[in-house]
VMD Tcl script that builds the backbone (N, CA, C; Angstrom):
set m [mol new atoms 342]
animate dup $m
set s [atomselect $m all]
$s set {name element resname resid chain x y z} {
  {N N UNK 1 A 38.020 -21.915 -17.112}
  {CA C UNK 1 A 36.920 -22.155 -16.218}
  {C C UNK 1 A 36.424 -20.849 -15.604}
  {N N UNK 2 A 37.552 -19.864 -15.240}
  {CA C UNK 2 A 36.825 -18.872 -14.830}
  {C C UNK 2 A 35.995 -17.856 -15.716}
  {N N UNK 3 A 35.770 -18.230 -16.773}
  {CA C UNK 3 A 35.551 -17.300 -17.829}
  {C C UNK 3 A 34.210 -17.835 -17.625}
  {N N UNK 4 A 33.643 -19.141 -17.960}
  {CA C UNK 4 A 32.259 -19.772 -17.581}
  {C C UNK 4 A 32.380 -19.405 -16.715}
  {N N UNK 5 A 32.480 -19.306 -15.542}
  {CA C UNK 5 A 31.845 -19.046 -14.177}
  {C C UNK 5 A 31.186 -17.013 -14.419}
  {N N UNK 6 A 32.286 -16.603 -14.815}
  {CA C UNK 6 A 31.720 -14.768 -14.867}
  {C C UNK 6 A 30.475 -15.066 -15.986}
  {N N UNK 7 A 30.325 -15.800 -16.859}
  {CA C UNK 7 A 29.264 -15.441 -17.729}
  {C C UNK 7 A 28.199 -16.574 -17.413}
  {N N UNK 8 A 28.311 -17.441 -16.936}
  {CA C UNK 8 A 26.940 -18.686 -16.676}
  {C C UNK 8 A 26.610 -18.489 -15.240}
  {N N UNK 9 A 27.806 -18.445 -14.432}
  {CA C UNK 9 A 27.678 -18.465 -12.766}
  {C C UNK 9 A 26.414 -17.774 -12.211}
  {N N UNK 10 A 25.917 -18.334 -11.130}
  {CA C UNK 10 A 25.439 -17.251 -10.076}
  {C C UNK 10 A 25.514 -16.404 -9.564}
  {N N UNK 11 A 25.516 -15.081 -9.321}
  {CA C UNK 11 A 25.573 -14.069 -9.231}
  {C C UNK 11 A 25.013 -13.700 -7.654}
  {N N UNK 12 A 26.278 -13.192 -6.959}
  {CA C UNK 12 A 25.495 -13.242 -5.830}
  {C C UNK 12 A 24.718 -11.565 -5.639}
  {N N UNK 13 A 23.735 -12.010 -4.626}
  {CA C UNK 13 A 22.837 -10.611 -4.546}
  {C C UNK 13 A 23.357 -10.331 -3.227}
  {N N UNK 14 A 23.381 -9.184 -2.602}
  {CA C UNK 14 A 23.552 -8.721 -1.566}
  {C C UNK 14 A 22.244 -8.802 -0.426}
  {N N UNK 15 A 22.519 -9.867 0.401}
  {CA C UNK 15 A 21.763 -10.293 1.480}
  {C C UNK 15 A 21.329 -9.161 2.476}
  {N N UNK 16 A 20.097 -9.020 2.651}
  {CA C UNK 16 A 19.168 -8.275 2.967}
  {C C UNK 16 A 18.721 -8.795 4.759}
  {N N UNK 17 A 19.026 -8.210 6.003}
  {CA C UNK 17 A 18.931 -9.128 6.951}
  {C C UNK 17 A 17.300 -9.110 7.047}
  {N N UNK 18 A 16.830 -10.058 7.725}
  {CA C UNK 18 A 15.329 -10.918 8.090}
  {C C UNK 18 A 14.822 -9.558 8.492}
  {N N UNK 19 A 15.242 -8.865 9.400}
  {CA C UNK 19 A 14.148 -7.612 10.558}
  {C C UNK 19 A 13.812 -7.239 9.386}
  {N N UNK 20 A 15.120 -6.358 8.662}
  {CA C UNK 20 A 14.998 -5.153 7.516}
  {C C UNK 20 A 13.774 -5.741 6.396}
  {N N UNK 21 A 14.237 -6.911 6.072}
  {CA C UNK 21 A 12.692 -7.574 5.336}
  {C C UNK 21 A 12.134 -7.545 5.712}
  {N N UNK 22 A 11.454 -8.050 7.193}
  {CA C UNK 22 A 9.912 -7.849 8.040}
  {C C UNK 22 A 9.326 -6.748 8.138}
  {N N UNK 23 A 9.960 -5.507 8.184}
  {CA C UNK 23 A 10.158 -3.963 8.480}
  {C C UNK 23 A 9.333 -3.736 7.143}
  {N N UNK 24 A 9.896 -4.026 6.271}
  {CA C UNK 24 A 9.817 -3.644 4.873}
  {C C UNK 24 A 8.158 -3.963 4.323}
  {N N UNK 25 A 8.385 -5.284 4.811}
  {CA C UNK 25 A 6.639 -5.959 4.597}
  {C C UNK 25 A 5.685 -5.522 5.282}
  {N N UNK 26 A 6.187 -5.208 6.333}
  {CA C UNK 26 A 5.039 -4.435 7.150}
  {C C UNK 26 A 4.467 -3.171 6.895}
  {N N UNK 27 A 5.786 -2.303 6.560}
  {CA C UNK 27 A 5.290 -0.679 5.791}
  {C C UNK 27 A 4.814 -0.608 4.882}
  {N N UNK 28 A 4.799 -1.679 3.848}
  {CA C UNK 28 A 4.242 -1.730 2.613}
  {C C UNK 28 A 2.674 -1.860 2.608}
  {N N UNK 29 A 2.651 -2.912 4.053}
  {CA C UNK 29 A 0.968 -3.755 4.086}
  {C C UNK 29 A 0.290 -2.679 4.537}
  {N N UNK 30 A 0.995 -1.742 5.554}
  {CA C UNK 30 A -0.060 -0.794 6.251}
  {C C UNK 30 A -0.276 0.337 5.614}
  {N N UNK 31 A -0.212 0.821 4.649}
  {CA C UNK 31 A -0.488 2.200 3.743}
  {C C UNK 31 A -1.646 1.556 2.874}
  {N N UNK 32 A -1.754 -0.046 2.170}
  {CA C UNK 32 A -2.620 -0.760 1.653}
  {C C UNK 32 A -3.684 -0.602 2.628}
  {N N UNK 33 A -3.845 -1.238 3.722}
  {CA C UNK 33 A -5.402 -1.228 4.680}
  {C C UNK 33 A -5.922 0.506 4.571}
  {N N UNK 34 A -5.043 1.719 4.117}
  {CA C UNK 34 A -5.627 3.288 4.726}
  {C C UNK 34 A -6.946 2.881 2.947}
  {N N UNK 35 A -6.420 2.555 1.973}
  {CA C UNK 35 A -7.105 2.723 1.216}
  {C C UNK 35 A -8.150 1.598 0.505}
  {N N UNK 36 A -9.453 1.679 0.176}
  {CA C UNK 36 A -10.387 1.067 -0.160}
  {C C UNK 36 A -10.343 1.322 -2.038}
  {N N UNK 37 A -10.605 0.256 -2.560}
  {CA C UNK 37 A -11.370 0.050 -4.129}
  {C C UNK 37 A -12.564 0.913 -4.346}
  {N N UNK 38 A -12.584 1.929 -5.080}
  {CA C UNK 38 A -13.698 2.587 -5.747}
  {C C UNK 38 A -14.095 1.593 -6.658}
  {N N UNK 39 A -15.494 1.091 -6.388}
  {CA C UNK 39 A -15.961 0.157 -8.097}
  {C C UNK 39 A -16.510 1.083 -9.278}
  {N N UNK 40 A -16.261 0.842 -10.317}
  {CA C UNK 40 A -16.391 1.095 -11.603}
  {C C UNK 40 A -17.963 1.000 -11.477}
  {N N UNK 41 A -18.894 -0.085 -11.095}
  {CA C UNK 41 A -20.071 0.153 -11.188}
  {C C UNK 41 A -20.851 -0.259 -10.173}
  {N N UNK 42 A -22.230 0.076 -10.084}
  {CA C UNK 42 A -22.869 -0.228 -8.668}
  {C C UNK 42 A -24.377 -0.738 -9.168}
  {N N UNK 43 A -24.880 -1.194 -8.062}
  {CA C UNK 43 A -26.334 -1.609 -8.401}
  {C C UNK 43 A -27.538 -0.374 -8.946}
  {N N UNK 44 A -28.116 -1.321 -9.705}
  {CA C UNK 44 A -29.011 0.271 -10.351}
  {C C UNK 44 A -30.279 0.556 -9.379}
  {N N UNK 45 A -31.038 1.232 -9.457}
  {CA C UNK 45 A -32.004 1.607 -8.786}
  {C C UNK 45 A -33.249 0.334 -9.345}
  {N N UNK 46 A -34.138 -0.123 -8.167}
  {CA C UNK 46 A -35.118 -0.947 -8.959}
  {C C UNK 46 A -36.030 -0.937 -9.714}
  {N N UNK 47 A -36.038 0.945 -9.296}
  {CA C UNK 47 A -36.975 1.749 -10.892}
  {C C UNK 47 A -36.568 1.113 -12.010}
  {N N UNK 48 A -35.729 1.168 -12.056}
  {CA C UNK 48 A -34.749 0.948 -13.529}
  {C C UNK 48 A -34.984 -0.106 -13.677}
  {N N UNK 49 A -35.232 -0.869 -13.191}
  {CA C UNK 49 A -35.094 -2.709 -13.894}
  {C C UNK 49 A -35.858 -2.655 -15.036}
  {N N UNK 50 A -37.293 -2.534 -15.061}
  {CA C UNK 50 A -37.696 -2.732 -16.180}
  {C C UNK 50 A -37.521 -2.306 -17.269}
  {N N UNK 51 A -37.389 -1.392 -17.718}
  {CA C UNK 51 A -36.943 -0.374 -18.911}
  {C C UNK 51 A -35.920 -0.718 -19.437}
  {N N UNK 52 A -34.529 -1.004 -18.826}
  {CA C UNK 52 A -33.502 -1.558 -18.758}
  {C C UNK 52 A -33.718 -3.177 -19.825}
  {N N UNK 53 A -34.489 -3.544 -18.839}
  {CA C UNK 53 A -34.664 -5.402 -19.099}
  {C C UNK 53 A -35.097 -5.459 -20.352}
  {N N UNK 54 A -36.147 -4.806 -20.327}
  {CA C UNK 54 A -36.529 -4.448 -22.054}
  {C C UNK 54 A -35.912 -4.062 -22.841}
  {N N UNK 55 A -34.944 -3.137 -22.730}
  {CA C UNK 55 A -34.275 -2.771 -23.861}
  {C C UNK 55 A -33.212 -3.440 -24.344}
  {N N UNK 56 A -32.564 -4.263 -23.263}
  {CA C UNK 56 A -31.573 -5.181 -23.199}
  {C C UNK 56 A -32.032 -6.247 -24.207}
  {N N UNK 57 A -33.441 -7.023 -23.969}
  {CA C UNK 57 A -33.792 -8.224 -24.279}
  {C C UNK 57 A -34.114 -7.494 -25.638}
  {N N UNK 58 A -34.438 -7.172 -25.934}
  {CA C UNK 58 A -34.895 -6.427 -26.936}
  {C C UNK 58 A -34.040 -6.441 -28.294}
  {N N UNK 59 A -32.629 -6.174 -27.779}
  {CA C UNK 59 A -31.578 -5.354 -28.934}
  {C C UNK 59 A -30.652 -7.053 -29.034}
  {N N UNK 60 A -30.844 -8.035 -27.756}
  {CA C UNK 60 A -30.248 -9.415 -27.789}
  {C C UNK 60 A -30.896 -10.039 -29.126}
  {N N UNK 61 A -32.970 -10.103 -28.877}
  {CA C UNK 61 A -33.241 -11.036 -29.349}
  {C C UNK 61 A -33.209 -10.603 -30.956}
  {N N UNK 62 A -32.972 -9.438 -30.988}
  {CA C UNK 62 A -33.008 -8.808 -32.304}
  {C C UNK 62 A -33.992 -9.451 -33.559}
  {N N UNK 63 A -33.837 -9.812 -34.364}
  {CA C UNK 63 A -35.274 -10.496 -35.201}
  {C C UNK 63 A -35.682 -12.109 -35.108}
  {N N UNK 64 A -35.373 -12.379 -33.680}
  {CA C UNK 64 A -35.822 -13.477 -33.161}
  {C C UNK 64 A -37.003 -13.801 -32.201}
  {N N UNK 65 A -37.890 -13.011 -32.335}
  {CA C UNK 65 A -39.145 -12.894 -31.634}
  {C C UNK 65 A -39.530 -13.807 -30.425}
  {N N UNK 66 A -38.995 -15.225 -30.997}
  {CA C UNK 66 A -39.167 -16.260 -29.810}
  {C C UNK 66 A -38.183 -16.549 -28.913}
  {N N UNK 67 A -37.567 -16.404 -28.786}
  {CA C UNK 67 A -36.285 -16.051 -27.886}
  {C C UNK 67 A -36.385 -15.723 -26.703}
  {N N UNK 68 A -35.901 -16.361 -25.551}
  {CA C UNK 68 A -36.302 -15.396 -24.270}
  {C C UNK 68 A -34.924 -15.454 -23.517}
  {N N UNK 69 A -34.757 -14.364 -22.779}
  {CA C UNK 69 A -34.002 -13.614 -21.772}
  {C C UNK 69 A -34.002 -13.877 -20.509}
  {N N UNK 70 A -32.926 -13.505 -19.632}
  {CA C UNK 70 A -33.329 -13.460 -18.188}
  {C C UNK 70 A -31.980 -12.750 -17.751}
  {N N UNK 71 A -32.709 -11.131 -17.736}
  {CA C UNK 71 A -31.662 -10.326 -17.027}
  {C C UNK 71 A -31.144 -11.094 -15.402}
  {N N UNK 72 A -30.079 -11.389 -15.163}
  {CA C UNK 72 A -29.938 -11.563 -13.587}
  {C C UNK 72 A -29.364 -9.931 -12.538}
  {N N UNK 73 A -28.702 -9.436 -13.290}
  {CA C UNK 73 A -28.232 -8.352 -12.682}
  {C C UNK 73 A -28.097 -7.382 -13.861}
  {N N UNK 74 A -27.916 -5.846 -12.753}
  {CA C UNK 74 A -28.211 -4.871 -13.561}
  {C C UNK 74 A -27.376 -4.107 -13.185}
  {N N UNK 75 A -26.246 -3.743 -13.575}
  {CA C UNK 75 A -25.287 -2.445 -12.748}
  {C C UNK 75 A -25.134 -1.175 -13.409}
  {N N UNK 76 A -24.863 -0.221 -13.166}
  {CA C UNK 76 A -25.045 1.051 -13.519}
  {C C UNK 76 A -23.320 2.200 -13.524}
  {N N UNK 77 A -22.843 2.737 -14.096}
  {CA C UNK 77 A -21.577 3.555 -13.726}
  {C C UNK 77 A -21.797 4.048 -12.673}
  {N N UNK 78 A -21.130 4.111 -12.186}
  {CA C UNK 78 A -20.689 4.964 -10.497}
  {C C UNK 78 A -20.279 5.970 -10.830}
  {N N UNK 79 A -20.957 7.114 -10.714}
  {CA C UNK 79 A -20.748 8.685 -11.287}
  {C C UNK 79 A -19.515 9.163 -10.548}
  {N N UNK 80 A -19.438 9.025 -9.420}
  {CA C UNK 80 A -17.941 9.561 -8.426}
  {C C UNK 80 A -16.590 8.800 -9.366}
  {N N UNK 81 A -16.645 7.511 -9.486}
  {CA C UNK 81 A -15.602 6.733 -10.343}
  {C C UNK 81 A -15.655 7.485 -11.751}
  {N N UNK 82 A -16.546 8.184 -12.494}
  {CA C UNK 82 A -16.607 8.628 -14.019}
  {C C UNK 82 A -16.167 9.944 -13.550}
  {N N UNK 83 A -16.126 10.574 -12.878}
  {CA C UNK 83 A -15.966 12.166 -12.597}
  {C C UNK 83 A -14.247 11.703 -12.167}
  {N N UNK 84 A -13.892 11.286 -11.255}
  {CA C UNK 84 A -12.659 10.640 -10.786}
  {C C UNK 84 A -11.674 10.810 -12.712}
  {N N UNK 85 A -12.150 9.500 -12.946}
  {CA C UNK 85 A -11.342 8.783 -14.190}
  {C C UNK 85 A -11.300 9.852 -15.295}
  {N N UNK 86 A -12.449 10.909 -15.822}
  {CA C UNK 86 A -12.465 12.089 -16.404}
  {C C UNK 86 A -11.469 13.143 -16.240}
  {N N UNK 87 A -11.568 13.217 -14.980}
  {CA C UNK 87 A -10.542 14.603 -14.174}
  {C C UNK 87 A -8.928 14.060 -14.500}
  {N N UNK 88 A -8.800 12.813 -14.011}
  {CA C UNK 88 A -7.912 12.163 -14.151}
  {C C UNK 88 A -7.033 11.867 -15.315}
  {N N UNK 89 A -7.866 11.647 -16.295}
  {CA C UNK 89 A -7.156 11.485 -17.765}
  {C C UNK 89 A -7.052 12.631 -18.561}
  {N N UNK 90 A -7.763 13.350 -18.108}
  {CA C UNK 90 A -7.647 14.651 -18.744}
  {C C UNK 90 A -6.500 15.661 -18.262}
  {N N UNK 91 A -6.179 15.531 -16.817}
  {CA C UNK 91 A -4.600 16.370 -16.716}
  {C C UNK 91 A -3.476 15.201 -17.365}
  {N N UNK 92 A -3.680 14.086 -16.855}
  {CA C UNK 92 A -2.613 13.181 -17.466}
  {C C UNK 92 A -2.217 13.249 -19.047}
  {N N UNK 93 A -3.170 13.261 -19.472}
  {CA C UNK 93 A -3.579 13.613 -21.054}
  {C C UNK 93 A -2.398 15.553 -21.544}
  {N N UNK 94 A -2.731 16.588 -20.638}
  {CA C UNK 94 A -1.986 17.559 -20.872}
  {C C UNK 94 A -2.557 18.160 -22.058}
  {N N UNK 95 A -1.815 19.033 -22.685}
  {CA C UNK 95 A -2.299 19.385 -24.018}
  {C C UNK 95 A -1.602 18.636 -25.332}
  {N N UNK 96 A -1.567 17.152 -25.195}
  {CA C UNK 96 A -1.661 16.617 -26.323}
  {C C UNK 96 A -2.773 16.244 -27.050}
  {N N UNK 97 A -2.710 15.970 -28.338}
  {CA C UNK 97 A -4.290 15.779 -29.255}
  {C C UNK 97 A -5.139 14.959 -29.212}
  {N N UNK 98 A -3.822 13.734 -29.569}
  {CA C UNK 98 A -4.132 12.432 -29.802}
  {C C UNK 98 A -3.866 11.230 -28.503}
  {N N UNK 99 A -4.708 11.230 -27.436}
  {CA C UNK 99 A -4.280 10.553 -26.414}
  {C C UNK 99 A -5.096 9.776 -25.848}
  {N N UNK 100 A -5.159 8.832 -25.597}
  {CA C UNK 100 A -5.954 7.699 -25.015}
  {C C UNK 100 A -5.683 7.837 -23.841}
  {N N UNK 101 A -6.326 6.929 -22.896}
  {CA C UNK 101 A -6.025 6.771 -21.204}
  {C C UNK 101 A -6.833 5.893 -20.492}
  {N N UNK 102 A -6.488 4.700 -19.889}
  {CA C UNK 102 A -7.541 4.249 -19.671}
  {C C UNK 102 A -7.031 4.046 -18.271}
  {N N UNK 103 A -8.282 4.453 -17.208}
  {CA C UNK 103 A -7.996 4.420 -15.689}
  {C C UNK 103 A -8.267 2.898 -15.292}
  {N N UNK 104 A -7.727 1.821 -14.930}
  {CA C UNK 104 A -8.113 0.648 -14.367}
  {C C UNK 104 A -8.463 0.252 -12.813}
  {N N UNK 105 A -8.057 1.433 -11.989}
  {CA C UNK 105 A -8.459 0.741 -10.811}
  {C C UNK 105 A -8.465 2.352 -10.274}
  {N N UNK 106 A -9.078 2.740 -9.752}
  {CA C UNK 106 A -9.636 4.412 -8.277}
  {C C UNK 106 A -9.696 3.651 -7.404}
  {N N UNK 107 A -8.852 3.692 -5.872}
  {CA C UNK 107 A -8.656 4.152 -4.970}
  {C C UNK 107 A -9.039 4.888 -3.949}
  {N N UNK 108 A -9.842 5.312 -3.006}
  {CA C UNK 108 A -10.049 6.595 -2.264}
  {C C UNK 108 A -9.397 6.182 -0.841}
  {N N UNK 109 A -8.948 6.859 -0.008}
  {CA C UNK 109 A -8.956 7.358 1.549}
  {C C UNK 109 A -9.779 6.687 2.353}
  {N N UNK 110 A -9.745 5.854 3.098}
  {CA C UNK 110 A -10.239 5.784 4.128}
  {C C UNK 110 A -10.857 6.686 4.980}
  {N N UNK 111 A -12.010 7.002 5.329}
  {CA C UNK 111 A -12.679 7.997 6.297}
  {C C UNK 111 A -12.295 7.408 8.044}
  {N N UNK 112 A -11.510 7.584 8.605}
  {CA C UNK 112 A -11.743 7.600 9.905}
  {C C UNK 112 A -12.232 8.323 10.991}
  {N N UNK 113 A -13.082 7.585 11.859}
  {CA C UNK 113 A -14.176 8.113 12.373}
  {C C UNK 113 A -15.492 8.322 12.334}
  {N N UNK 114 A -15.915 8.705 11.167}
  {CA C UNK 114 A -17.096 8.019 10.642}
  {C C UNK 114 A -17.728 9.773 9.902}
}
mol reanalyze $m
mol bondsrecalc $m
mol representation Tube
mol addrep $m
């Protein structure tokens, strides 16, 4: 029996008291609020809509002439996020040849004060 018990049994974990957990959750949450989500993309300028809309509907309806479209939104790269993710993959990257990298989420600092 004791042989099942060392290999099926429960295993106890070493109990962690309540403060030291609360402590723990709390330091974790407050370094999260210093920093904000950089988005990947932002609204385009309203110059842009049309040119855009056209070229979009355009390359959709492809040799379907009767076909119609309805851009609802239009977003654009966020140049600070492409300069970010560039800089970024490129030291990570080092001087190897063959390297992929793909950044999924930028981060910035909180400005306090304004």
């Amino acid at each position: 029996m004791g042989l099942f018990e060392r290999l099926f049994g429960k295993k106890q974990e070493p109990s962690i008291p309540k403060n030291e957990e609360e402590s723990a959750a709390h330091q974790s949450a407050a370094p999260a609020s210093e920093w904000e989500e950089l988005p990947a993309f932002i609204e385009a300028d309203p110059a842009e809509y049309e040119l855009v809309s056209v070229i979009a509907t355009a390359i959709a309806a492809g040799e379907q002439p009767d076909s119609k479209f309805i851009v609802k939104k239009i977003l654009k790269r966020n140049p600070e996020a492409k300069i970010v993710s560039l800089v970024a993959a490129s030291l990570a990257a080092g001087a190897i040849d063959d390297c992929q990298l793909v950044v999924k989420k930028i981060s910035k600092k909180k400005q306090i004060g304004g």
